[in-house]
Backbone as a chain_set.jsonl record, in Angstrom:
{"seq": "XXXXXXXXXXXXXXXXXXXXXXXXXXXXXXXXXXXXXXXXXXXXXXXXXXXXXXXXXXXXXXXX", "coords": {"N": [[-18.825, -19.563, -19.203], [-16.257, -17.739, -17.442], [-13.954, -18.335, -14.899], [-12.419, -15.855, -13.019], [-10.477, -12.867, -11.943], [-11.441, -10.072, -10.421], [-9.867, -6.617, -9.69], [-8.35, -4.307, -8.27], [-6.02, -1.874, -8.285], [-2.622, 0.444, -7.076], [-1.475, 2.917, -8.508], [1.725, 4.327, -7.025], [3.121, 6.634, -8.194], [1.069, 7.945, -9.68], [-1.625, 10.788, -9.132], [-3.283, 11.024, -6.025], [-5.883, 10.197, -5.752], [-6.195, 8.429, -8.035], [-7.042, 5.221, -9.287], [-6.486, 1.406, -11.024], [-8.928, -0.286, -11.939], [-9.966, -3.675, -12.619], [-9.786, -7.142, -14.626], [-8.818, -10.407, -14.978], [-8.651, -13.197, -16.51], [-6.617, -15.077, -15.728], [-5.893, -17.287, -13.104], [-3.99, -17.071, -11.082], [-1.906, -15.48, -9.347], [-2.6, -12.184, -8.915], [-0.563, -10.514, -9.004], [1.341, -11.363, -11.071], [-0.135, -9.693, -12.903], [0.3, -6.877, -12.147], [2.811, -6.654, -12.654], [2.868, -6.884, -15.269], [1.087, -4.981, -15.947], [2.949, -2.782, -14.756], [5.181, -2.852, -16.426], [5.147, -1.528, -18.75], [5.53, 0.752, -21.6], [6.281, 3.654, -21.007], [5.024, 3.759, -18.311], [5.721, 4.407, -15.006], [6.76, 3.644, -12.044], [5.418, 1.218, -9.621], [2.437, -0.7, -10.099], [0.638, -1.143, -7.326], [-1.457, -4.424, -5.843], [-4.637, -3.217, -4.255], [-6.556, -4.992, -3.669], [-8.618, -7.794, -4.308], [-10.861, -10.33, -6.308], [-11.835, -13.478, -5.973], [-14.261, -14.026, -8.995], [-16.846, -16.4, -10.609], [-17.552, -15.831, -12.882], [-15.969, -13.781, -14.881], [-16.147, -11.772, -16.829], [-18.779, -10.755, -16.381], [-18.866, -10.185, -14.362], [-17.478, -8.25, -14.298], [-18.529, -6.068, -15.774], [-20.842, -5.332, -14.131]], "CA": [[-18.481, -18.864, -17.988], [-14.928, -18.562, -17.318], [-13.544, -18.176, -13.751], [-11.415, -15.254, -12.92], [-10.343, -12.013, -11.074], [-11.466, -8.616, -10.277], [-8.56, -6.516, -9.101], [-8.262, -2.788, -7.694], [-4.57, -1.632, -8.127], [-2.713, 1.83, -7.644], [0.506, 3.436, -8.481], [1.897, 5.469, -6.143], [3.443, 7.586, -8.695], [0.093, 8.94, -10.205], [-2.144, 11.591, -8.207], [-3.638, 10.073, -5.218], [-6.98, 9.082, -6.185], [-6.506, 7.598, -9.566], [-6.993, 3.882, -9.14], [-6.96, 0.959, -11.774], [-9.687, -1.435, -11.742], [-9.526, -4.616, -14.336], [-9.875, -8.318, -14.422], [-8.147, -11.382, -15.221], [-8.776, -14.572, -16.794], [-6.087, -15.882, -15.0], [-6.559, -16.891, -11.545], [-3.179, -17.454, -10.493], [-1.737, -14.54, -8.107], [-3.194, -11.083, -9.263], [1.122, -9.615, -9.202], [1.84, -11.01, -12.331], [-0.829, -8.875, -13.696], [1.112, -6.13, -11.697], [4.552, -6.66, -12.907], [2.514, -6.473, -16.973], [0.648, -3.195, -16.239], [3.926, -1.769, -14.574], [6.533, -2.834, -17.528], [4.522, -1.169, -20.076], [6.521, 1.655, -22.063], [5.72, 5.022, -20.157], [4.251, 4.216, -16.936], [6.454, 5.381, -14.399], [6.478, 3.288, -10.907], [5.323, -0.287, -10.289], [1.272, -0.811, -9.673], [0.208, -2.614, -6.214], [-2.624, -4.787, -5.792], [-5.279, -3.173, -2.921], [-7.533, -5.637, -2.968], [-8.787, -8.586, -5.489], [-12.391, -11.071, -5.883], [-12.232, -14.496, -7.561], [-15.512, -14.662, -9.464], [-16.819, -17.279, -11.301], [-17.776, -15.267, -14.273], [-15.603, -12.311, -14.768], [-16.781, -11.32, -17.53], [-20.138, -10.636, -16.314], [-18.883, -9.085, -12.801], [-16.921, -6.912, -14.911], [-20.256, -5.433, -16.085], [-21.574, -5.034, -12.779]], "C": [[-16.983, -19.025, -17.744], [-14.366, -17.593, -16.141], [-12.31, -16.658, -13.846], [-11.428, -14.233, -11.907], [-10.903, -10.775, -11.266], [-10.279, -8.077, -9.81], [-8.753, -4.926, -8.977], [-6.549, -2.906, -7.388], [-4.327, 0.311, -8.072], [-1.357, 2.007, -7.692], [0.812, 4.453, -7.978], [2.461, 6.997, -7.013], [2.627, 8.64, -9.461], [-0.576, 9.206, -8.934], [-2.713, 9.886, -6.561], [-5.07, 9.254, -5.395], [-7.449, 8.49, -7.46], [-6.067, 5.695, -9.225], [-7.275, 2.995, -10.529], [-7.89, 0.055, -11.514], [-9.599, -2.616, -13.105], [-9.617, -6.015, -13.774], [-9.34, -9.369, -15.485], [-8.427, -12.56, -15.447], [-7.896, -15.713, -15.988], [-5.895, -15.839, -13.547], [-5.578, -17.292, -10.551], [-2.751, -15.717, -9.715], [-1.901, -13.018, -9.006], [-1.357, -10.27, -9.222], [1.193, -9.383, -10.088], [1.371, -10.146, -12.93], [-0.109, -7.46, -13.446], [2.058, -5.665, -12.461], [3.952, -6.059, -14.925], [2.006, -5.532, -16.732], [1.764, -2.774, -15.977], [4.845, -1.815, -15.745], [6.079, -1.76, -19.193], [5.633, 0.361, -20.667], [6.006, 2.947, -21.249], [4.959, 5.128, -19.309], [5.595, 3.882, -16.034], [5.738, 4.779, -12.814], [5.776, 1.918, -11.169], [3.57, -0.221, -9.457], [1.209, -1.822, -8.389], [-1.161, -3.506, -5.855], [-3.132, -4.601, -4.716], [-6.474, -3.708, -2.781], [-8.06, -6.822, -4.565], [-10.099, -9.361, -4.987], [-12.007, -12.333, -6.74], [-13.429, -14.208, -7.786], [-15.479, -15.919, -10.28], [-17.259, -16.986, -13.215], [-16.977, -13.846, -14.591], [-15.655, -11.206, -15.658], [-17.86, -10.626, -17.7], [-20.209, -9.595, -15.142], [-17.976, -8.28, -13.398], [-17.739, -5.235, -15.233], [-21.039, -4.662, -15.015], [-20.867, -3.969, -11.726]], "O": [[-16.435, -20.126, -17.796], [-14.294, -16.372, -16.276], [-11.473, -16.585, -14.746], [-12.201, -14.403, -10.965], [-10.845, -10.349, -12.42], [-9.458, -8.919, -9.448], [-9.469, -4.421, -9.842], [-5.961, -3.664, -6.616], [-5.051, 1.191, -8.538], [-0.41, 1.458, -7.13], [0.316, 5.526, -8.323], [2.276, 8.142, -6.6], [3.027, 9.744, -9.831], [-0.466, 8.513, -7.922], [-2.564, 8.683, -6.345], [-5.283, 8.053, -5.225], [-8.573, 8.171, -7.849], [-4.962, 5.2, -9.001], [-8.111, 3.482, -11.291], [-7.537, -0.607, -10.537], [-9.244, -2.382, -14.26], [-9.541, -6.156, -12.554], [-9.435, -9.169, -16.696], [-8.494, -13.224, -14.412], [-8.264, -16.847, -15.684], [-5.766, -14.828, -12.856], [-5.894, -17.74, -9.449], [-3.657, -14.884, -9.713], [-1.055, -12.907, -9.894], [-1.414, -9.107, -9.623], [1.201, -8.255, -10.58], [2.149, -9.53, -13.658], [0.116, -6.807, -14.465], [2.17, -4.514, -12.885], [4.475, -5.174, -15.601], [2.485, -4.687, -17.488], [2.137, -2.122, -16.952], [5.32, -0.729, -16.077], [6.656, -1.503, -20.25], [6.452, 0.826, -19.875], [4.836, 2.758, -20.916], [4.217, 6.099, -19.163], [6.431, 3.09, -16.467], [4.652, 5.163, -12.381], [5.532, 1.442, -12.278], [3.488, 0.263, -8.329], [1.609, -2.987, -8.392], [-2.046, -2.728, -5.5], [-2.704, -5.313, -3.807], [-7.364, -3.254, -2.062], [-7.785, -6.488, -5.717], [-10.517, -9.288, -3.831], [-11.879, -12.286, -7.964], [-14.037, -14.04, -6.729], [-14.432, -16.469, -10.624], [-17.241, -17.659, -14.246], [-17.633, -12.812, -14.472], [-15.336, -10.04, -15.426], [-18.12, -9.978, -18.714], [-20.993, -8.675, -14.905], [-17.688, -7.348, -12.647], [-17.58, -4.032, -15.027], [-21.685, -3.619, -15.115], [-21.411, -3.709, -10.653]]}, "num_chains": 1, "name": "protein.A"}
């Protein structure tokens, strides 16, 4: 079982209701994950986090 995040992010620069959803092994502040989806080569604007879950399995509530 290994502890982590759910995460709902969006970038203002794509349409309005395209949202990412995704989760994180690491359970330190859901940004950094931010700052690595936004740097990526051809995305365009910086992602914000609207809302996050620790679980204890995130692997499993990924699924769900």
């Amino acid at each position: 079982m290994n502890e982590g995040i759910i995460y709902i992010a969006r970038n203002p620069e794509y349409k309005e209701d395209i949202y990412k959803v995704g989760k994180s092994e690491r359970t330190n502040l859901p940004f950094n994950r931010m700052l690595e989806l936004s740097n990526h080569e051809g995305v365009l604007g910086q992602f914000k986090v609207l809302g996050y879950l620790l679980v204890e399995d995130v692997n499993e509530s990924e699924k769900k």
